[in-house]
N, C-alpha and C positions, 0 to 999 in steps of 0.2 A: 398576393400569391401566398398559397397553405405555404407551411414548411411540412415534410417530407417527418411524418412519427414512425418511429421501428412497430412491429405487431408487439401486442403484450397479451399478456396471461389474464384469465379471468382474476387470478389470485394475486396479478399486479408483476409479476415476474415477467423480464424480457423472454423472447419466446426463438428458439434454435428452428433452422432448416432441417432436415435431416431425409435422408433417400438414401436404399439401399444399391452398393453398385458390382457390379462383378469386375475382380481384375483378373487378369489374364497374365498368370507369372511363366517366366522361362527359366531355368538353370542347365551347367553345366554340368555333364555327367564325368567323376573325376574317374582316374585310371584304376581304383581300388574299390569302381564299383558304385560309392556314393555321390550325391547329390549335391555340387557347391553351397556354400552357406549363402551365399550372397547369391540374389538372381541377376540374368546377365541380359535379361529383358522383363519390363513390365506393361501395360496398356490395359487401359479401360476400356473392354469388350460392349457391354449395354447396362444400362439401367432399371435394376427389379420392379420397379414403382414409380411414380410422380412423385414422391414423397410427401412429407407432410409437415406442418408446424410444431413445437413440439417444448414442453416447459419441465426445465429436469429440475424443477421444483416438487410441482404435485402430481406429474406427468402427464397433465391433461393433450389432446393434440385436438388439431385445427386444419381444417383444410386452408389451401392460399390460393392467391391468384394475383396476378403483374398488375398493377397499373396499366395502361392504354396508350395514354395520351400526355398532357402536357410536361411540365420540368421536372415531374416525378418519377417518367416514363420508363418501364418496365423494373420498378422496385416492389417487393413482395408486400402484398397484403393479406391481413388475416385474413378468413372466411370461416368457415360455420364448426361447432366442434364437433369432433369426431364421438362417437361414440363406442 
């Protein structure tokens, strides 16, 4: 059985997730008109993109994709780079 390797960077650096997401903030409106500092609801509405791989080395990015199938099953792997 493989053991399970993180994606890496062309340039040898470990390589980050990253996807844009919208949150959806609520606040209290106070009696003097403004807006609590603290929000009194937050939630994550949708997601701008699939995201992408991503090396905040040299900043190269990479598309990914899950595993499938066996004891590795559904961990990210690199794919192809983005240009």
């Amino acid at each position: 059985m493989e053991n399970y390797q993180k994606p890496v960077c062309d340039c040898g650096a470990e390589l980050l997730f990253e996807v844009e997401e919208v949150e959806v903030v609520t606040y209290k409106i106070l009696n003097n008109g403004w807006f609590a500092k603290r929000a009194s609801e937050k939630k994550e509405r949708s997601r701008n993109n699939y995201g992408h791989l991503t090396c905040k080395t040299c900043l190269n990015q990479y598309d990914y994709n899950f595993t499938f199938s066996g004891p590795h099953k559904s961990k990210l792997v690199r794919g192809a780079k983005i240009d």
